[in-house]
C-alpha positions in Angstrom: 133.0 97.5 117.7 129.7 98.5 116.2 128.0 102.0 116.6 125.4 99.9 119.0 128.2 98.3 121.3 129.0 102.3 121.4 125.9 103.1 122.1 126.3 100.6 125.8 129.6 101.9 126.2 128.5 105.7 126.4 124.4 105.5 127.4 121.8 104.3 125.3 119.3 106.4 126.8 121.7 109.1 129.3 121.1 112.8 129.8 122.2 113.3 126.0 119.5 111.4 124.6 116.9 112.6 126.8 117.9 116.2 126.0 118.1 115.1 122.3 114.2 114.0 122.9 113.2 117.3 123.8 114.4 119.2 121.0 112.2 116.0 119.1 109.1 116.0 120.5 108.6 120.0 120.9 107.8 119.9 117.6 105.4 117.1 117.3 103.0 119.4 119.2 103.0 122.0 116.1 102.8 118.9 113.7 99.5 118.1 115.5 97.9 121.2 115.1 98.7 121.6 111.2 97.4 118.0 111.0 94.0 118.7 112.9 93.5 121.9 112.1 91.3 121.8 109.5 88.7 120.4 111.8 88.2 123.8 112.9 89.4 125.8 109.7 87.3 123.7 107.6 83.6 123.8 109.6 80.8 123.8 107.7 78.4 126.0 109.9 74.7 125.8 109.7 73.9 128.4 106.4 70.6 128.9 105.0 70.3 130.7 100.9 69.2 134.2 101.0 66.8 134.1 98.7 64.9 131.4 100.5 63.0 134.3 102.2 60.4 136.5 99.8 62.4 139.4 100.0 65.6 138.5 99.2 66.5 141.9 97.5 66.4 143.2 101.2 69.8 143.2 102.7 70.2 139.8 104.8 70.8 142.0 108.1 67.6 143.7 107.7 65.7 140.5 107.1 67.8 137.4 108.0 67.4 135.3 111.5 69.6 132.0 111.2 68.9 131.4 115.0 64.9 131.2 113.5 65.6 128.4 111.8 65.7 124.9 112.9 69.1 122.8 112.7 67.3 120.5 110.0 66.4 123.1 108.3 69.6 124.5 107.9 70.3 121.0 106.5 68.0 120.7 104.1 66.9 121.7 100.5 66.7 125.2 101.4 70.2 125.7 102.0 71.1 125.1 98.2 68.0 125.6 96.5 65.3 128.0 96.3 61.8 127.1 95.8 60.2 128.9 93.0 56.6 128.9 92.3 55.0 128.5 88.6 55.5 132.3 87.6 59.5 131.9 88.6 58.7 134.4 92.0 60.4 132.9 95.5 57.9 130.7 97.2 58.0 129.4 100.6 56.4 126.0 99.6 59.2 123.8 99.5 57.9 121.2 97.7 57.5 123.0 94.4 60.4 123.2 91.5 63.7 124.4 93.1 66.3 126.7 91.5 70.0 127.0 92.6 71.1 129.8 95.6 71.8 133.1 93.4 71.6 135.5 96.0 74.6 133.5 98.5 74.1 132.2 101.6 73.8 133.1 105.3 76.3 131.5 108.3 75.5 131.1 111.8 78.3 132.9 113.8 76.9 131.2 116.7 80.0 129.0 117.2 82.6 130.1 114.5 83.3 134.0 113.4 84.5 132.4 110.2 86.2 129.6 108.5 87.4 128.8 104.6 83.9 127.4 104.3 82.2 130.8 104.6 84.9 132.9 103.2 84.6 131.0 99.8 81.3 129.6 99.9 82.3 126.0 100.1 78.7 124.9 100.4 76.4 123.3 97.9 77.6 122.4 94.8 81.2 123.7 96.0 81.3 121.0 99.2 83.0 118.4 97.4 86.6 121.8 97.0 86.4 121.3 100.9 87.2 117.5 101.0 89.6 117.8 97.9 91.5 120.0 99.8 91.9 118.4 102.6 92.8 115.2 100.7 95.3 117.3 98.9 97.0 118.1 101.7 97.4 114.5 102.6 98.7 114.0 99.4 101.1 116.8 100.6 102.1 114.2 103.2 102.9 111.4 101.0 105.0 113.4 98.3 107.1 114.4 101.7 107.8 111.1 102.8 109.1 110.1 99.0 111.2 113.2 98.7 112.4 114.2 102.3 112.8 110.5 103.4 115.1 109.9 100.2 116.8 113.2 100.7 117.7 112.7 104.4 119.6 109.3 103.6 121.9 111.6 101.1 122.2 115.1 103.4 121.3 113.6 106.9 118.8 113.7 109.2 119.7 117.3 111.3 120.1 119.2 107.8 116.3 117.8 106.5 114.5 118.5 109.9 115.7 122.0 109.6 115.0 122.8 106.3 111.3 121.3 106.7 110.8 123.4 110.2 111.5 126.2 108.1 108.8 125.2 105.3 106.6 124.4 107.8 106.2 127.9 109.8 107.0 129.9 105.8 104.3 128.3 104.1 101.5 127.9 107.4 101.9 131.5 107.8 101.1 132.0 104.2 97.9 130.0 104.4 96.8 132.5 107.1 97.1 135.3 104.0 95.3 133.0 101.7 94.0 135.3 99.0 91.7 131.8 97.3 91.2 128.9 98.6 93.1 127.4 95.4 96.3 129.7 96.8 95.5 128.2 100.4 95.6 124.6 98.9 98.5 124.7 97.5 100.6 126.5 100.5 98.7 123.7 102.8 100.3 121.2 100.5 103.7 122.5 100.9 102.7 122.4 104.8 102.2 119.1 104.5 105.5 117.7 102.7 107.3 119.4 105.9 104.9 117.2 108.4 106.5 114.3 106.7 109.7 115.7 106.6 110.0 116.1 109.8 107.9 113.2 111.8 109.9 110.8 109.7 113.4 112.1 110.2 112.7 113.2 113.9 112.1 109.8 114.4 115.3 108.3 112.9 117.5 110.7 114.7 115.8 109.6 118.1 115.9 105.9 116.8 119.6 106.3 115.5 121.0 108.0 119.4 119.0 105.9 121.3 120.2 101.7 122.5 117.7 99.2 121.2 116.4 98.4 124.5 115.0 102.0 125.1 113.7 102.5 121.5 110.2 101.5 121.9 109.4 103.6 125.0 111.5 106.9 123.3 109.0 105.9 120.2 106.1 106.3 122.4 107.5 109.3 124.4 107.0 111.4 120.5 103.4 110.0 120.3 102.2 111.1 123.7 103.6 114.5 122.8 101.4 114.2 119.5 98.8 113.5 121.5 99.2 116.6 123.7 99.4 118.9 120.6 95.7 117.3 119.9 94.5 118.1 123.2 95.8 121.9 122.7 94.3 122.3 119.4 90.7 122.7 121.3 91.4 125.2 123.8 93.6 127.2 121.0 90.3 126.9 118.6 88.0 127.7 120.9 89.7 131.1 122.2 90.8 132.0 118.7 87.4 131.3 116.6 88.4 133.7 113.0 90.1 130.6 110.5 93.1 133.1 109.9 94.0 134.1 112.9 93.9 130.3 114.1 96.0 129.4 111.0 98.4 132.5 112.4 98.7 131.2 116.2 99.4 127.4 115.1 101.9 128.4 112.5 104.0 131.7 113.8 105.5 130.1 116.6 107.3 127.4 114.2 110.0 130.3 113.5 111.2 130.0 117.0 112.9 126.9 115.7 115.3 128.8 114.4 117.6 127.9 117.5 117.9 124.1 116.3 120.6 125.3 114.1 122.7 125.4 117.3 121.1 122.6 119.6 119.8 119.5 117.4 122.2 117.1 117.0 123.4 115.4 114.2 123.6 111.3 113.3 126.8 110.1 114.3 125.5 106.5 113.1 124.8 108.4 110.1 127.9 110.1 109.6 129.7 106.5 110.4 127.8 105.4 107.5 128.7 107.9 105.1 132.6 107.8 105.9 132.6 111.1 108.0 134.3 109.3 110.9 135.8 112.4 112.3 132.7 114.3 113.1 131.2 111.0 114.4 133.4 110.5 116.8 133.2 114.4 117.6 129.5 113.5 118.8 129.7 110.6 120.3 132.6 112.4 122.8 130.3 115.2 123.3 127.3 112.6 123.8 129.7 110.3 126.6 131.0 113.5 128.2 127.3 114.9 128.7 126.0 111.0 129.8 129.1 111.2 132.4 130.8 108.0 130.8 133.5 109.9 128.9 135.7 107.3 126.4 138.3 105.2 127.7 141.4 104.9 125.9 140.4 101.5 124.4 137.6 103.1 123.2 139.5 105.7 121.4 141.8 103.5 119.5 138.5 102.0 118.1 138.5 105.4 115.1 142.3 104.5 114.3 141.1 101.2 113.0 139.4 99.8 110.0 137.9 96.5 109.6 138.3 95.6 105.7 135.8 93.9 104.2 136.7 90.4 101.9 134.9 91.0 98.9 131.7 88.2 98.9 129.2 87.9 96.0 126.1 88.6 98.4 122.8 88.5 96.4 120.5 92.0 95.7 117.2 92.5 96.7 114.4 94.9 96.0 111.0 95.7 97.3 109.5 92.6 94.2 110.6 90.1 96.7 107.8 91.5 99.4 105.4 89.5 96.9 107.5 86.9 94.6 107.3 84.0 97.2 104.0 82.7 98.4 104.8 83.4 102.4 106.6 86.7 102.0 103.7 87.8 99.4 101.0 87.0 101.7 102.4 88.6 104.8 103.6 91.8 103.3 99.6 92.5 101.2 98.5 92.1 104.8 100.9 94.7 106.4 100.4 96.9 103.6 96.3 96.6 104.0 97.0 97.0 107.8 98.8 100.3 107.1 96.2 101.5 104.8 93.1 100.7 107.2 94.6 102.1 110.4 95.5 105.6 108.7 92.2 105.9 107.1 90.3 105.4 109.7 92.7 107.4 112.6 91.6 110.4 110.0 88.7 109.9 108.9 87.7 110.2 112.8 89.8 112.6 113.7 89.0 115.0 110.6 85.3 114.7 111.3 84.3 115.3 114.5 81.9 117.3 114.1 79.1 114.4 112.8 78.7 112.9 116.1 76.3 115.7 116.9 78.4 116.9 120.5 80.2 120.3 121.1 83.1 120.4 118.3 85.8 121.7 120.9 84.9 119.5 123.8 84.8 116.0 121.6 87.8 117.3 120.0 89.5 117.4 123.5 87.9 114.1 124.8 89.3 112.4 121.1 92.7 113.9 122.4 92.7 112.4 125.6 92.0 109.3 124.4 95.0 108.8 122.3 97.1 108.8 126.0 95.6 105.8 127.3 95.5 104.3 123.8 99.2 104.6 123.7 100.2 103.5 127.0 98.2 100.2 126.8 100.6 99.4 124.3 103.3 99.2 126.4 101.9 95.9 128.3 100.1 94.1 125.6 103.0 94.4 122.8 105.3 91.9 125.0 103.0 89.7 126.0 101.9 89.0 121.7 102.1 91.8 118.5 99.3 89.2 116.8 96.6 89.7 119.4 97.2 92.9 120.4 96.7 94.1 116.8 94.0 91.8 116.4 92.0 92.8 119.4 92.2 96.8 118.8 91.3 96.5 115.4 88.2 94.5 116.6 87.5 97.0 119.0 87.9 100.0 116.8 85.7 98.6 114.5 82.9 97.4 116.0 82.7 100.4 117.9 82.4 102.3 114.6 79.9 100.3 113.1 77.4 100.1 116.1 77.1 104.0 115.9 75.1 103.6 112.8 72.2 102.0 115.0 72.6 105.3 117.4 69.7 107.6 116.9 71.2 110.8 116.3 69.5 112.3 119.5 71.9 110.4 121.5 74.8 112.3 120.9 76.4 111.7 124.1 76.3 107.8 123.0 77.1 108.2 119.8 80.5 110.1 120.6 81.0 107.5 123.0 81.3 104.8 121.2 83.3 107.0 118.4 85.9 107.6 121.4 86.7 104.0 121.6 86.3 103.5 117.8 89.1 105.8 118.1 90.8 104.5 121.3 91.3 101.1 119.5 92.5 102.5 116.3 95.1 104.6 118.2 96.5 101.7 119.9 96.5 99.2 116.9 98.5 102.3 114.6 101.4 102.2 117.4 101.6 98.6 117.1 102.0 98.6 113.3 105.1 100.3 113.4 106.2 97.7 115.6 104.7 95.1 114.1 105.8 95.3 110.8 109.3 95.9 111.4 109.5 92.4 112.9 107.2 90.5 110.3 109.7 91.6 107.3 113.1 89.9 107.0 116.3 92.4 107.1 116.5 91.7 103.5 113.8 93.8 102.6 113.0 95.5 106.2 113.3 99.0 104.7 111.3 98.4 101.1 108.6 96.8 103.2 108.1 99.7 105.9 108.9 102.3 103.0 106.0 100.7 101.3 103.6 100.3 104.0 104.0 103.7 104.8 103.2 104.7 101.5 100.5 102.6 101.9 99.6 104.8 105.3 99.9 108.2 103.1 97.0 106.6 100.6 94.5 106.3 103.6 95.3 109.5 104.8 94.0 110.7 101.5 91.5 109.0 101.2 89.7 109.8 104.6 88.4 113.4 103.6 87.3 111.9 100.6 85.4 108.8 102.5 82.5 111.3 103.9 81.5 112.4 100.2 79.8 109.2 101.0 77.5 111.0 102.7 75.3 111.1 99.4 74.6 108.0 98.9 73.9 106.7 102.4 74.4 109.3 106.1 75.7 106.1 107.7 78.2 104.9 104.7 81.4 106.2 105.9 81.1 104.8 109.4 80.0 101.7 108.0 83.4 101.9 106.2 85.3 102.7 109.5 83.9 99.8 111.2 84.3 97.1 108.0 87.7 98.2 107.2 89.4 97.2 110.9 86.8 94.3 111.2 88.2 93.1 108.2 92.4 93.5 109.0 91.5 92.1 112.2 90.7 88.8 110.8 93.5 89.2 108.7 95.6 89.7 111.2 94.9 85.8 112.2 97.3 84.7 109.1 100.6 87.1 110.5 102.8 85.0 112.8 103.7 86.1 115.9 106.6 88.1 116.5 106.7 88.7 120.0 110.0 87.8 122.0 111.2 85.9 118.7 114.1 86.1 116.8 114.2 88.6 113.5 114.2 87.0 110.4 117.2 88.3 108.4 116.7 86.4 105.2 113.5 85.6 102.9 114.4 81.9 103.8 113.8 82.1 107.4 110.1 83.5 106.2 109.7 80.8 103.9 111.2 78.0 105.8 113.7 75.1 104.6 111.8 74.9 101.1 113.4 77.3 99.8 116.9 77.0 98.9 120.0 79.5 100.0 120.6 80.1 96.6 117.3 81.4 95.8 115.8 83.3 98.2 118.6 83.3 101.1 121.6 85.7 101.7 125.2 84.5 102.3 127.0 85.7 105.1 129.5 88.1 104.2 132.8 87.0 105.9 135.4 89.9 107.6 138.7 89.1 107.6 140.3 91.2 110.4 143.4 92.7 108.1 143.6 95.7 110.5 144.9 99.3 109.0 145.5 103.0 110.5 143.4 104.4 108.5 140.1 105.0 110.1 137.3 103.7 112.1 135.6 100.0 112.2 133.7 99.2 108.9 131.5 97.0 111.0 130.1 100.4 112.7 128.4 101.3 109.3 124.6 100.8 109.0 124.0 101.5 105.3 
């Protein structure tokens, strides 16, 4: 008997796993405030230089009105430069020579007491450090899902959640005491290995306790929690308006996880795996005592036997087979573009809100929303076909994007709008990927090819902050970029076969069809002989 034959036998989805759910998605709330935080943190208020005003040696309290000053203004050349007339003296003329901001520069506490921005001056020729760090801490994410992800197959899943919880509400609180925004960097970077560490590994517990027929909706269950965490965010910012106290209230509360020492769960499919039988079957008692279908005694004999495995010469693969054959190449540079295009532009929406001209807390709230719907839809087109599904919300999401270049930016209301489904289509094509992907790559090379699209993911996440330094070159490039970028993996999209209701492909073969021959790209079947020994547990319950 295998662990998912258990699994029927004591609940795939009973009171324990439901239970087990809660203790998982709590903290995906928390994981979307560190992840959307910096939309607040990170505002770039309207500031105006000091010494664009004649007398600038007068302190900017005596002197200094930003509410005078129109939005463009604020905008413009005169808040990095200073116009100078021909004798070097301030002039007001702004068409004359310019020379840079000396004297600092003036915020409008109109909607925000104070964020890194205009504690460090982030403004000018220092914009780009804003980005950067933001980018960094993406980067954060990525290194997390190398390290934590390989980490959590050697120590488990329970010990890795735990350890990054602890990061996670160590080094957030720390960011609040920033001293520089290079110290605030790097702690944000440590915050976001942890966000990795623990999405990832939350996931696989849930995935690893729960039957196959329930794992899609339990997958969903963490997202809409996610989603709820994004909602939050604006009534938290907009009550709590000072960048370190905000950083304070989103990060403190992660040391009340200290009580998962005594609650979360381990992996008893895990533990199978890794020969800890004993402490397996320890859980999965306590799991069928809790689900009311406590063991019967066949059941229990199961852990006094092992299955021994006839040795079979089965053939190795790694992740150069997602691209040595023409089929398997093709499909997997798709999956991985799909996985870079969704992530890129999820973020690069979500991290700048504040250019579609509306209120920052109430578009942030209405982009929170959004992701609800987004999500459930999901539910009833995924069965029906993965292909179009994908294909229609990237379609969606990107032509929504690209009209908003054609709104005038006095429509704000019209320009958000259209961002909102931009990002409703997104949303709904990024919770398909997961799904999607899983079924397009054979069992061969299932984990290289979802460890590499997800990879993939981290880059566009990355990248996203760094997309708006576009800004220079054209106001509408980055959105031009979030409308191209899905446009283009829809029609890509067209070349994946449909997955839906179909059988898994379990070797590189069954991708490639009968041209291929068994020896070459296929696996053997590796053969049990059922020579049966006291010594332990069924073999055939192991998932490594």
């Amino acid at each position: 008997m295998n662990f998912n034959e258990v699994l029927c036998v004591i609940g795939g989805f009973g009171k324990f796993q439901k239970i087990l759910y809660v203790w998982i998605c709590l903290p995906q709330i928390f994981l979307a405030f560190h992840m959307l935080v910096s939309v607040f943190t990170g505002a770039v208020p309207p500031h105006l230089c000091r010494s664009t005003w004649p007398s600038a040696g007068i302190p900017a309290s005596a002197n200094f009105n930003l509410s005078l000053v129109s939005a463009a203004d604020a905008q413009s050349d005169l808040s990095c430069t200073v116009p100078l007339n021909h004798s070097g003296a301030v002039a007001l003329d702004v068409g004359q020579h310019s020379g840079s901001c000396q004297g600092g520069w003036e915020y409008s506490t109109e909607i925000f007491q104070s964020t890194i921005v205009t504690e460090w001056d982030l403004v000018c020729d220092n914009a780009n450090m804003n980005n950067l760090g933001s980018s960094i801490y993406m980067f954060g994410l990525l290194v997390g899902a190398v390290v934590f992800g390989s980490l959590a197959d050697k120590y488990g899943r329970r010990i890795i959640i735990l350890i990054n919880l602890a990061i996670q509400a160590v080094f957030g609180v720390g960011a609040a005491f920033a001293p520089n925004f290079y110290v605030y960097t790097a702690l944000r970077f440590m915050v976001g290995t942890s966000i990795s560490g623990v999405i990832m590994n939350a996931f696989v517990l849930g995935t690893e306790w729960t039957g196959s027929k329930q794992r899609m909706l339990a997958g969903i269950i963490t997202d809409y929690f996610f989603g709820f965490g994004y909602i939050l965010l604006a009534g938290v910012a907009y009550f709590i308006r000072d960048w370190r106290k905000l950083q304070l209230a989103i990060s403190a509360p992660g040391f009340l996880f200290i009580f998962y020492i005594w609650v979360l769960p381990k992996s008893a499919r895990w533990l199978m795996a890794n020969d800890r039988r004993e402490e397996a079957w320890e859980l999965i008692r306590k799991a069928a005592q809790i689900n009311g279908k406590p063991l019967t005694k066949d059941l229990e004999m199961c852990q006094v036997y092992k299955i021994e495995e006839k040795p079979e010469v089965t053939k190795k693969h790694s992740f150069i087979d997602l691209v040595r054959t023409p089929t398997m190449r093709k499909q997997s540079l798709i999956v991985f573009y799909l996985w870079f295009a969704n992530v890129l532009v999820y973020y690069g929406l979500s991290l700048n809100i504040s250019d579609f001209g509306m209120n920052i807390y109430l578009t942030q709230m209405i982009f929170g929303l959004v992701e609800m719907p987004a999500r459930t839809i999901t539910l009833f087109t995924l069965n029906r076909s993965r292909k179009f599904s994908q294909l229609a919300f990237l379609a969606v999401g990107g032509t929504a994007c690209l009209l908003t270049i054609f709104i005038p930016s006095e429509l704000s209301v019209m320009k958000t709008v259209l961002a909102m489904i931009g990002k409703f289509g997104i949303t709904a094509s990024l919770s398909i990927i997961y799904v999607y992907s899983a079924e397009v790559f054979p069992t061969v090379i299932r984990q290289n090819g979802i460890g590499i699209g997800s990879m993939c993911a981290r880059t566009g996440g990355v990248l996203a902050p760094m997309m708006y330094l576009l800004r220079s070159i054209s106001p509408h490039a980055p959105m031009v970029l979030c409308g191209l970028c899905p446009l283009l993996g829809s029609a890509l999209t067209l070349l994946l076969p449909e997955t839906a209701n179909k059988p898994l492909p379990d070797s590189i073969e069954d991708v490639e069809g009968p041209k291929l021959s068994e020896e070459d790209d296929g696996v053997k079947p590796v053969i049990f002989e059922p020579s049966v020994r006291k010594t332990g547990i069924a073999d055939s319950t192991r998932t490594d």
